[in-house]
N, C-alpha and C positions, 0 to 999 in steps of 0.2 A: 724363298720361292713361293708363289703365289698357289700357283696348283689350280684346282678345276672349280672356276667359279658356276655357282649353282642361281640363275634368275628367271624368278617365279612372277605367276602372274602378265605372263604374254604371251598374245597370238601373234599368227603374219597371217595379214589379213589380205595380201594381196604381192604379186610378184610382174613387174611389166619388164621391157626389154626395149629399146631403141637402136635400130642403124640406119645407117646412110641407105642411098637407093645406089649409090656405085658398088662394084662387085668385081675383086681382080681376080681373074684366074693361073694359079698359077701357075699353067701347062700351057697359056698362052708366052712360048717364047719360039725363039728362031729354031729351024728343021734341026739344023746343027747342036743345038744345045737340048734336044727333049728326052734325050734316056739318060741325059745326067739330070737333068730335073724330074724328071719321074720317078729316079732314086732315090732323091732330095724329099721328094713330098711323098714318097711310101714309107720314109723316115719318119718324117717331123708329122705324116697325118691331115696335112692342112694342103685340100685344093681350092679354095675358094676363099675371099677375105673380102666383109667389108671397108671400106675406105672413104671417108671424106673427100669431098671437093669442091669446087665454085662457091669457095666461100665459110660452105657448111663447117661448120667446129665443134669442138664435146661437147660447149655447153648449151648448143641447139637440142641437141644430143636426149642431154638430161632434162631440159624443159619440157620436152617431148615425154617422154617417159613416164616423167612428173603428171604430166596436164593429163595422161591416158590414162594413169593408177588414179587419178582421183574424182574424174571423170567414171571410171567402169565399177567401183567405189561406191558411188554417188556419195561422198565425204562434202561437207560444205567443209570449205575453207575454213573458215572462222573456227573449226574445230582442231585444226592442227595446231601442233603443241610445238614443235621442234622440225627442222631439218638438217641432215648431216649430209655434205656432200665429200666423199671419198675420192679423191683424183690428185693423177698426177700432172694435170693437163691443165692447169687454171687458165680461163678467160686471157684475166691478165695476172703479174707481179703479185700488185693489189689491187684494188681490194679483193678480200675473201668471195669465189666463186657463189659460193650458197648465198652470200646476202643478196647481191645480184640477182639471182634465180628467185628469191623469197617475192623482190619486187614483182618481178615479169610472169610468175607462178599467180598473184593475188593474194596473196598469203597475209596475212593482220601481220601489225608491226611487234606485236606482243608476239610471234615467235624466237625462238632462240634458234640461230642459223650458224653455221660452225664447218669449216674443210679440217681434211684429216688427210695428211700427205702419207698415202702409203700405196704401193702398189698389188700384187699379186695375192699376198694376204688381208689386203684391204677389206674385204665383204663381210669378212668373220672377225676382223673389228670394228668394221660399221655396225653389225650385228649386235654385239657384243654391248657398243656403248648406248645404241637407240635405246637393246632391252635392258640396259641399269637403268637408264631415264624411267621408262616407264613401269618399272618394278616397284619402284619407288611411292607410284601415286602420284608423281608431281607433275607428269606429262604422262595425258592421257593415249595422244596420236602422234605419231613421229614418224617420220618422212627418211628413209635411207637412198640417197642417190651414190650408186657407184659405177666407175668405168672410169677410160682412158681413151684418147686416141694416139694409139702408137703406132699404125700402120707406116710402112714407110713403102718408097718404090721406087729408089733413087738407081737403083742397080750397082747400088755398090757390094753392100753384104748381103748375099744369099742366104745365108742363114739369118735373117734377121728379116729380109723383105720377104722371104717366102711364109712369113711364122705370124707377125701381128695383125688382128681386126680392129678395125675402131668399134666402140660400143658404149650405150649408156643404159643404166636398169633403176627401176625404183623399187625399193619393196618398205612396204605399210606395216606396221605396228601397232597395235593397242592393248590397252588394257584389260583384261580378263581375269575377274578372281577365278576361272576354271578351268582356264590353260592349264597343260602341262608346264611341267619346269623346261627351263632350257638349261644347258651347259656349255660355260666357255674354259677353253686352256689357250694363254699365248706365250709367244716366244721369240725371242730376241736373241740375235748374233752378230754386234757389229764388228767382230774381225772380219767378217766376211764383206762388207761394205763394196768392195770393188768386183766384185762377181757381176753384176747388172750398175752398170753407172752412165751416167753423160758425164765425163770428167769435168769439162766447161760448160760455162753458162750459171754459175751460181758466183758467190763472195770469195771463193777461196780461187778460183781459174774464170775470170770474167769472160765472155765472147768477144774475140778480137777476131781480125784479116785472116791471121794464122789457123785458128779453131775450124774457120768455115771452111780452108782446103783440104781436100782429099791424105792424107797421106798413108803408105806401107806398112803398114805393122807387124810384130811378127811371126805372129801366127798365119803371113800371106796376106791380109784381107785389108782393103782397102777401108780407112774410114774416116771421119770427122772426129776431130776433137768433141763439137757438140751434139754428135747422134750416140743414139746407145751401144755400150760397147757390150757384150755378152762372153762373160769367160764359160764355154760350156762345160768342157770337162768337170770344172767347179759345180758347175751348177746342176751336173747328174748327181756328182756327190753327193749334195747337200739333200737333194729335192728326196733322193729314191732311199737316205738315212730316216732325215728328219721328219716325213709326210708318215711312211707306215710306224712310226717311231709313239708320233702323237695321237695315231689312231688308235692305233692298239691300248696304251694308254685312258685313252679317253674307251673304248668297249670295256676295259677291265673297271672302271670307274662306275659306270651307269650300270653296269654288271651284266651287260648284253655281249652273248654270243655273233660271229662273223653273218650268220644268215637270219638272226632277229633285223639284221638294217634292210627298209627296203632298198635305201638308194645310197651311193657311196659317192658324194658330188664333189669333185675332183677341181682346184683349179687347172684348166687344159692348157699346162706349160708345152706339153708337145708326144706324142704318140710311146716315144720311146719311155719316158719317165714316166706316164701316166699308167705305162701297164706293167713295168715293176714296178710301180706300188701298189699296182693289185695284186698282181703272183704274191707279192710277199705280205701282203694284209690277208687275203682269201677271198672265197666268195665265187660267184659265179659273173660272167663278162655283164648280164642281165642287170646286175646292181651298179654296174658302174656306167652311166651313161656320159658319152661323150660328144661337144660338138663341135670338135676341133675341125673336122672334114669342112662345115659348109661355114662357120667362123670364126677361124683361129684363134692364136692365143687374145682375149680381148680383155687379160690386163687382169684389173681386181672384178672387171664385170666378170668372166667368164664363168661362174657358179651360175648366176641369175641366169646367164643367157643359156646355161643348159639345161635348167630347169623351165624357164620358158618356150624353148626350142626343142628339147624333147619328151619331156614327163608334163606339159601342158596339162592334157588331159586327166590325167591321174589325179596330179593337184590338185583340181579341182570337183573330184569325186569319192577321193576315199581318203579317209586318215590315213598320214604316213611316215615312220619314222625312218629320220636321216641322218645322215655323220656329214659336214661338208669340214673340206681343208681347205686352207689357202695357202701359199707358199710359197718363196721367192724374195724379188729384190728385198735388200734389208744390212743383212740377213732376216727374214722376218715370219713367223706361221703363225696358225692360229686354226684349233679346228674348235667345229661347235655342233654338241646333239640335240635334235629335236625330234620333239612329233607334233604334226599340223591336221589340225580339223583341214576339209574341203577349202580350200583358200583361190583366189581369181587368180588366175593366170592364164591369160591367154599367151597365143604364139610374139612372137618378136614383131614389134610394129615396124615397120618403113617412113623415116621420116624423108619425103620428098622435096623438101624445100627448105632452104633455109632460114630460121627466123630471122626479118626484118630490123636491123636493131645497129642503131648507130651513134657510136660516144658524138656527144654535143660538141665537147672543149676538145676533142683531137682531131685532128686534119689528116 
């Protein structure tokens, strides 16, 4: 067992956030249906989600993000060492999202550009592999883009349409012989594999006729072979074991007490799971901010986007130290401690339009 990796020598020199300019509401429904959705989202925490459209996709998303972190920066290109792009949502099949983005970014061909298919826990090991890069010496600036677009609004599963945000975040790395250390622990369970799945649409259940229709399931709920299937029960399980499990862990570790963290940055699976993992971690509601309310669950972004969306300010004025989890599809977690000098962060951008961009050789 690997246990709590200790990587020295890095700051985050910067945190940006990207969404769509659409916004579903999710109290916008028929007269007849609004005190069962009212229930619904005093549940799950989530009234508001950003969503793609006309065109707009993740990896507008991430360029967006990208071009705002390096820009607010002021980083010449030519200084970036690496980019890791975190998603479950790629452009296309192939090629690899990040090299793609390396082009349309400006970025010199001497970077090393690389996706990492992971979701919910993704940030905290985007995190994790940027700071061994640069621990090292051998990449001085490295580039972490993460998010997803899982919004859906087909009206079939209510628990699943009322619950995702699209979203894409970059956050900056460098080198510093006078950072603090960071700490990573991760973690893997693939018995658990079927808890969050699209059955079809991979090599083992191709997408055919059949996948695209609707059918009963039976738990009730209408769905697609190729849309997300969500086992919840499982996945309070797992979430409300495994999250205070790793935390606590990792405070005994670094030898830190429940009220030495300022911030306890949660990915926001959903209202119910994210606050027993507080009751049973500790702490006051104050440490654990949430921004599930105005954009739901948004995948492996959701860390960045609540640290851009709510502690903007903070970030940016005072040293602070953090505990972030990730946790979900996989089975997969990962949490990580840090403390950050002052670092840019402003609020979540609106990207309004969709980048221009159109393959040559496809019709």
């Amino acid at each position: 067992m690997m246990g709590v990796v200790r990587l020295d020598h890095v700051a985050v020199r910067g945190i940006t956030s990207a969404v769509p300019p659409g916004r579903v509401d999710n109290l916008a429904v028929a007269p007849d249906q609004l005190a069962q959705r009212e229930r619904l989202v005093r549940n799950v925490g989530v009234r508001w989600r950003p969503c793609c459209a006309d065109g707009m996709i993740f990896s507008d998303l991430a360029q967006h993000a990208a071009q705002k972190l390096i820009d607010g920066l002021g980083w010449d290109k030519a200084s970036i060492d690496a980019l890791i792009l975190v998603t479950q949502s790629p452009e296309f099949s192939i090629p690899a999202t990040s090299i793609i983005l390396q082009d349309r970014l400006g970025l010199p061909l001497g970077v090393s550009a690389f996706d990492i298919n992971l979701g919910c826990s993704g940030y905290t090991y985007g995190i994790f592999n940027a700071a061994a890069m640069v621990g090292e010496q051998r990449f001085r600036r490295v580039l972490v883009l993460v998010g997803d677009q899982a919004a859906s609004n087909d009206g079939l599963d209510n628990g699943r349409d009322i619950l995702f945000g699209d979203a894409c975040t970059a956050t900056a790395l460098e080198y510093d012989p006078t950072a603090q250390p960071i700490y990573f622990e991760g973690f893997s369970d693939g018995s658990g594999y079927e808890a969050i799945i699209i059955p079809h649409g991979g090599k083992r259940y191709p997408t055919n006729d059949s996948s695209r229709q609707p059918r009963l399931c039976a738990d009730g709920v209408m769905r697609r072979a190729d849309d997300v299937w969500l086992d919840g029960p499982a996945i309070l399980t797992f979430s409300t074991l495994r999250a205070p499990e790793a935390i606590r862990r990792m405070l005994g570790h670094v030898g830190k007490d429940v009220a030495d963290i300022d911030y306890y940055v949660m990915h926001q699976a959903n209202r119910m799971i994210n606050n027993t993992i507080r009751q049973k971690v500790g702490g006051s509601p104050a440490q654990w901010p949430s921004s599930l309310e105005q954009y739901g669950n948004t995948s492996s972004a959701s860390i960045p986007v609540t640290i851009s969306s709510q502690l903007s300010a903070e970030a940016q004025q005072r040293p602070l130290h953090w505990i972030l989890c990730g946790f979900g599809i996989g089975l997969s977690w990962g949490t990580l401690y840090l403390q950050t000098e002052p670092f840019y962060a402003p609020e979540p951008f609106v990207l309004e339009h969709r980048y221009d961009f159109q393959p040559t050789r496809i019709s």
